[in-house]
C-alpha positions in Angstrom: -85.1 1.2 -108.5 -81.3 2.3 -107.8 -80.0 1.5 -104.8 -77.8 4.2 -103.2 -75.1 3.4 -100.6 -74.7 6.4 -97.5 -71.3 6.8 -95.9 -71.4 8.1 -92.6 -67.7 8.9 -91.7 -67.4 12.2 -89.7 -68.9 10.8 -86.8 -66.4 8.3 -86.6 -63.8 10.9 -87.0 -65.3 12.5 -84.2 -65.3 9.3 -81.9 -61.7 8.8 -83.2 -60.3 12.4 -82.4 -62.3 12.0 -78.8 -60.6 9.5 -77.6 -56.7 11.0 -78.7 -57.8 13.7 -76.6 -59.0 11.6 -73.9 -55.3 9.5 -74.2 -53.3 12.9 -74.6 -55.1 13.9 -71.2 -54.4 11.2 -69.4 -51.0 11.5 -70.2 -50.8 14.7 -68.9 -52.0 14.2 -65.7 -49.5 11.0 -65.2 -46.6 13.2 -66.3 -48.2 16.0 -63.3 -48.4 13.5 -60.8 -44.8 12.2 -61.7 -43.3 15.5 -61.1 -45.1 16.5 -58.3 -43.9 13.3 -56.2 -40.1 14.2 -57.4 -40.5 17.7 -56.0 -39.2 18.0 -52.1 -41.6 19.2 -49.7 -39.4 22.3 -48.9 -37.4 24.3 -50.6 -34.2 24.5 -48.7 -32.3 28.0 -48.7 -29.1 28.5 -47.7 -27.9 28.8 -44.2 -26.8 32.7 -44.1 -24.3 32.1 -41.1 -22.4 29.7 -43.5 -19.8 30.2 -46.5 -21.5 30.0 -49.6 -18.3 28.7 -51.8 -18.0 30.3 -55.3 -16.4 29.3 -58.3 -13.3 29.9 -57.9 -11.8 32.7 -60.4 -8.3 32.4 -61.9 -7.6 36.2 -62.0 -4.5 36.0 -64.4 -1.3 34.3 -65.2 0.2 32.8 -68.2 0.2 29.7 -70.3 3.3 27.1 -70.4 3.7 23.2 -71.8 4.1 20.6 -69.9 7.4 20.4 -69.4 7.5 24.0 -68.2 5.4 23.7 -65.7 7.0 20.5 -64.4 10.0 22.8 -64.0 7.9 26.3 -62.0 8.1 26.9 -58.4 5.6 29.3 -56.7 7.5 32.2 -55.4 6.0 35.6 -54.1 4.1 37.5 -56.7 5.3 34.8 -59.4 6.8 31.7 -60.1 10.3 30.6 -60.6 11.6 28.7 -63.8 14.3 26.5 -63.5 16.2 24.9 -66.7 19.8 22.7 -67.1 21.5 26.5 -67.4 19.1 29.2 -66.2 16.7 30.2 -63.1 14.1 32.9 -64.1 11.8 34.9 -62.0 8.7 35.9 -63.8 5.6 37.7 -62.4 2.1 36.4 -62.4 2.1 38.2 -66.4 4.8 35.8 -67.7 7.2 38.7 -67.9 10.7 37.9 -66.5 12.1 40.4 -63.7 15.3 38.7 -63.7 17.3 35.6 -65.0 21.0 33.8 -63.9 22.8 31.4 -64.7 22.4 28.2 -63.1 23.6 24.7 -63.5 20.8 22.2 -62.2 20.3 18.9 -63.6 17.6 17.7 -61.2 16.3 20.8 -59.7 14.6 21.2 -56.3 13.1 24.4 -54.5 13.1 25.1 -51.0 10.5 28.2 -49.9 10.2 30.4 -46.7 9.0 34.1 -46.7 10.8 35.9 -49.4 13.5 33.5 -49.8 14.0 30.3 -52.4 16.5 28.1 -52.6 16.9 26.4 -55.9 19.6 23.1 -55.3 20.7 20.4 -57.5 19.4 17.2 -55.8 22.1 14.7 -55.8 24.1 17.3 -57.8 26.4 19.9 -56.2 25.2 23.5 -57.2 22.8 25.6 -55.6 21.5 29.5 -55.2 19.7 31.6 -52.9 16.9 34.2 -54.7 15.0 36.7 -52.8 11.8 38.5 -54.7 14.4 40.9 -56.4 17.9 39.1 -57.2 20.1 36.2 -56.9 22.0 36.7 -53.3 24.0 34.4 -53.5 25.4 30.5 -55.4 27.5 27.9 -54.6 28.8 24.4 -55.2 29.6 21.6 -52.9 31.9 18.6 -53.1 29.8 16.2 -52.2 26.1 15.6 -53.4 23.2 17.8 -51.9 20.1 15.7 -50.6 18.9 18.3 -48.4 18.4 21.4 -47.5 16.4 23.9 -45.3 15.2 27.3 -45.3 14.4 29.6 -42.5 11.7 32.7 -43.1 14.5 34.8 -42.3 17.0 33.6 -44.5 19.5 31.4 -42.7 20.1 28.3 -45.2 21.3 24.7 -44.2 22.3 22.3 -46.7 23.1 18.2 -45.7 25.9 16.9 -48.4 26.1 13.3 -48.4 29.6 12.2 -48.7 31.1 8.6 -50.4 31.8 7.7 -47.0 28.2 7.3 -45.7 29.1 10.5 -43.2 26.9 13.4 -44.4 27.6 17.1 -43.2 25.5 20.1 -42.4 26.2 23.5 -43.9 25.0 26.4 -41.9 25.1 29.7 -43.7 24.1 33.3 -42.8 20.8 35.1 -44.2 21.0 37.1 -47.5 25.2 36.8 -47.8 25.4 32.9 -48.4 28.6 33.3 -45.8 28.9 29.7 -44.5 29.2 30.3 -40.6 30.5 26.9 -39.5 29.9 22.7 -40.3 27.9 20.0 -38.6 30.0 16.5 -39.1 28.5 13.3 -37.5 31.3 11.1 -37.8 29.7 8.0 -35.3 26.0 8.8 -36.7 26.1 7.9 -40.5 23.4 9.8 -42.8 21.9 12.8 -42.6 18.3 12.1 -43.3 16.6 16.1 -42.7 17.3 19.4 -41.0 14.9 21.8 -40.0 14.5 25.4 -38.7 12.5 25.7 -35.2 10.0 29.0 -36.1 10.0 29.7 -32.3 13.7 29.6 -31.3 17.2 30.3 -32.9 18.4 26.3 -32.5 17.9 23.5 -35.7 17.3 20.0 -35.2 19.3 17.1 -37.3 17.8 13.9 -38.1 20.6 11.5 -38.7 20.6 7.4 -39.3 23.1 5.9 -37.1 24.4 2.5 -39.0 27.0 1.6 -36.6 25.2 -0.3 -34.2 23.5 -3.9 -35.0 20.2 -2.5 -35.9 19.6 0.8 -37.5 18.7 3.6 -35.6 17.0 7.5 -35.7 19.5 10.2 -33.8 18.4 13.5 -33.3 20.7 16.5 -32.6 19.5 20.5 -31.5 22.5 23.2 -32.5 22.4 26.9 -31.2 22.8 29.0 -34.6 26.3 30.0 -33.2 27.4 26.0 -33.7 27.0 25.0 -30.4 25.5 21.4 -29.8 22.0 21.5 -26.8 21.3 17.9 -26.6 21.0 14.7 -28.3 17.8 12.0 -28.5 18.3 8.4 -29.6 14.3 7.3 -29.3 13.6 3.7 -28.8 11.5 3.1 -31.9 12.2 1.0 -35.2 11.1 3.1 -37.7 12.9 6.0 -39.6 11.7 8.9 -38.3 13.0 11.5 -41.0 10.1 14.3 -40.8 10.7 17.6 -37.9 8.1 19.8 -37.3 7.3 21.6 -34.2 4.3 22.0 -32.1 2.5 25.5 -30.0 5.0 25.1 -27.3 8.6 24.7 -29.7 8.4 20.7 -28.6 10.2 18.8 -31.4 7.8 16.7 -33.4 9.3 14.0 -35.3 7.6 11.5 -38.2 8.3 8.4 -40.2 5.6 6.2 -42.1 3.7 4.6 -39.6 4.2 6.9 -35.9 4.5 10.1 -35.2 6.6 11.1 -31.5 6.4 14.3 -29.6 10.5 14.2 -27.8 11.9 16.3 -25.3 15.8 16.9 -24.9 15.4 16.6 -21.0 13.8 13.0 -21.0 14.8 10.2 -22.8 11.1 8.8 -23.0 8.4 10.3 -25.6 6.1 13.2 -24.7 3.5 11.1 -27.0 3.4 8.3 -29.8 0.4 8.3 -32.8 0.5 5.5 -35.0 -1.1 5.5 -38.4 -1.0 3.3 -41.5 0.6 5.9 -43.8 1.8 8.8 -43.0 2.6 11.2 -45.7 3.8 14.8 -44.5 3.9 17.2 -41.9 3.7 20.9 -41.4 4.4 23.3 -38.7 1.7 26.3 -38.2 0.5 29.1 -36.0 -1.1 27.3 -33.4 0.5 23.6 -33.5 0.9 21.0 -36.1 -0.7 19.5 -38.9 -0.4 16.5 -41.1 -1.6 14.5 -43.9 -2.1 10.3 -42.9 -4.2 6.9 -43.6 -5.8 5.3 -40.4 -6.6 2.0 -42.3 -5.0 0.8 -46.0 -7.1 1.6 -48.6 -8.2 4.8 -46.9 -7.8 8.1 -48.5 -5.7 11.0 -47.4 -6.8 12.8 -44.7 -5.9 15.8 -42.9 -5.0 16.0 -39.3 -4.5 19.0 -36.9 -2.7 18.8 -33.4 -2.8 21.6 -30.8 -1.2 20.2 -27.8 -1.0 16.9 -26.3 -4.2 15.9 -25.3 -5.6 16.7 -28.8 -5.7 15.4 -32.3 -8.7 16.6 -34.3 -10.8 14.7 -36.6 -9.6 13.8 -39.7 -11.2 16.1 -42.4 -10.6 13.7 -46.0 -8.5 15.3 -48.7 -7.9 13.1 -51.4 -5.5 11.4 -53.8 -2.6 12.5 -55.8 -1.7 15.4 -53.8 0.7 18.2 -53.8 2.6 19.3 -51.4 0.9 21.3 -49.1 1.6 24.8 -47.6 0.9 26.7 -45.0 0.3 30.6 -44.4 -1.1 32.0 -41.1 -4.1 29.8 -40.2 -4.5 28.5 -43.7 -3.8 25.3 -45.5 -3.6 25.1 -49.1 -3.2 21.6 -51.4 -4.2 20.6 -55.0 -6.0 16.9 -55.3 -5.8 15.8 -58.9 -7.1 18.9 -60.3 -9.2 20.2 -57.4 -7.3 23.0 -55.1 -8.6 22.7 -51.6 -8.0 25.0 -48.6 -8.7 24.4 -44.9 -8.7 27.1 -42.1 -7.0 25.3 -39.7 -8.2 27.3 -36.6 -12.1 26.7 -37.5 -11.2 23.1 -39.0 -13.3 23.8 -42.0 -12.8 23.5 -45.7 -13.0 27.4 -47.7 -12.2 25.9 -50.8 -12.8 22.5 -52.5 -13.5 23.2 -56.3 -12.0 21.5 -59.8 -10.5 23.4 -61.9 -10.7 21.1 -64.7 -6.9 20.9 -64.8 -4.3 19.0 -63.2 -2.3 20.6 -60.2 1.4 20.5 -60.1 2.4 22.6 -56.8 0.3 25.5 -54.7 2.2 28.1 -53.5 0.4 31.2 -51.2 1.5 34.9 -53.2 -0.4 36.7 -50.4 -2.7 36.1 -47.2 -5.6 35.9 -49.5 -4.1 34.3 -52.8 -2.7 31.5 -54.6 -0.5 31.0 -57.5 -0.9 27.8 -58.7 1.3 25.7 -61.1 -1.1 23.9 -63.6 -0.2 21.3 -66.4 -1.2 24.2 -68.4 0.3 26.8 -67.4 0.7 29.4 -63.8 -2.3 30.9 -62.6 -3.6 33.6 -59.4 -6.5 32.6 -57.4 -8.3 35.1 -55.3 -9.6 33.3 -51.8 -11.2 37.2 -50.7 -14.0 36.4 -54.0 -14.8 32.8 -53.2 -17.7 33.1 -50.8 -17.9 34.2 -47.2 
């Protein structure tokens, strides 16, 4: 008899295919579980009484190198290009509304309102621009390591001299005429000047090196020349940064303490000390400033009102610009993030990366910003980001 052998394989297919399935849905329900414990319990929507912040959109400019850009100042509508031989205006297209001559090995720009001031810093040649022309140019004997520039156009400019006794030019709005000189023969150098926004007077911070130690001097003029008072605080730092407060109070700065004086007492109004203090800036409403607490903090912005009062400080970052003020606003790049704080409801409106870095921030309007990238000069918008 012939013996035949049976196979019996699609049941074991069957089983095998069963239990893949099985697997496969057990799988699937781990995975569910998984993603349902990652989900929040709420979904949370935002708060419609606060600023949802945008992206922020570059609404036009032009492209420059490197170099170029090093070299660009914000000013009005545009930006101003400075070279060894030439100043250009050019609007926020790139096109050039007018050029002039101008001999500037190290340039520096000084802004208020519609005025620049374009110097050569330890050089002797500088020029005054307005958004339209070149008003007027000039040269000094000595080297320029300072100047200031008043929203209405009056222009000072410090000269040091080989002597160690530096002098204070004063010259008249839009005609460059120089009205009179500030010497300080007994004080030694000239470390700042500055403006007051509240009253026709300017104040001089000078280094006095003829005592035994050195010390800060500070000295108010009348725009006609004539010298208000004189301060000689008791402090032993360098106190080279003027700013004023709500009430026109002279508010001085150096690295570590900042001093509220009065010319009719000898004593401070106030002393704040910090770890690092890195600038100050006058605004509507009082005076702000950018400082460490502790070392190894970050930058961090500080506003003061009046005496009694210095706010929190709101953090701002590392490699900064320069910052400036318009109205109630504070604007400052941070690597390549542009940042701006509204200084009256102490709250950041814009903190976003523009994926670029940030040479200088300068405000064209009451709602915009040209910007000087590594890349080139561009318009930001503030009315489209948020609100």
């Amino acid at each position: 008899m012939e013996n035949k052998r049976r196979t019996y394989s699609a049941p074991r297919r069957s089983r095998a295919s069963l239990i893949v399935l099985i697997v496969l849905a057990l799988l699937l329900m781990i995975a569910a579980i998984v993603l349902a414990a990652s989900l929040p319990d709420e979904i949370d929507l935002p708060d419609e009484t606060s600023p949802v912040i945008s992206q922020p959109k570059l609404d036009t400019g032009y492209d420059t190198d490197y170099l170029q850009a090093q070299n660009s100042w914000p000013h009005m509508d545009g930006a101003v290009r400075l070279t060894n031989n030439q100043l250009s205006l050019l609007n926020i297209q790139g096109q050039e509304i007018f050029s002039s001559q101008a001999e500037l090995t190290a340039p520096f720009c000084v802004t208020a309102g519609k005025y620049l001031l374009a110097a050569d810093r330890d050089g002797h040649n500088y020029l005054m621009i307005n958004n339209e022309r070149v008003l007027f140019s000039g040269n000094l004997p000595g080297r320029i390591v300072g100047a200031a520039v008043r929203a209405d156009g009056w222009l000072a400019l410090i000269e040091d001299q080989t002597d160690g006794h530096g002098i204070v030019h004063i010259y008249e709005p839009d005609t460059g005429l120089k009205l009179f000189d500030c010497y300080f023969p007994e004080s030694g150098y000239v470390l700042s000047v500055a403006f007051s926004p509240y009253e026709d007077v300017f104040d001089v911070a000078l280094l006095n090196t003829d005592g035994s130690s050195l010390q800060t001097v500070f000295k108010r003029y009348r725009l006609d020349g004539q010298e208000m008072g004189q301060l000689m605080p008791e402090s032993q730092n360098i106190l080279p940064m003027i700013v004023y407060n709500e009430d026109a109070q002279l508010i001085v700065g150096g690295q570590t303490e900042i001093r509220a004086l009065d010319y009719d007492k000898q004593e401070p109004v106030y002393i704040s000390q910090f770890n690092d203090i890195k600038t100050m800036l006058t605004y509507d409403n009082g005076y702000a400033f950018l400082a460490r607490e502790r070392i190894g903090d970050r930058w961090s912005l500080y506003i003061k009102e009046n005496s009694s009062s210095t706010t929190a400080a709101y953090e701002t970052g590392e490699d900064l610009t320069v910052p400036v003020v318009r109205g109630n606003l504070l604007a400052v790049g941070s690597g390549t993030y542009i940042k701006v704080f509204d200084l009256d409801k102490r709250e950041w409106l814009l903190d976003q990366n523009l994926a670029v870095e940030i040479i200088r921030v300068g405000f064209a309007s009451d709602s915009s910003l040209t910007l000087i990238t590594r890349t080139g000069v561009r318009r930001l918008n503030l009315s489209e980001q948020g609100g």
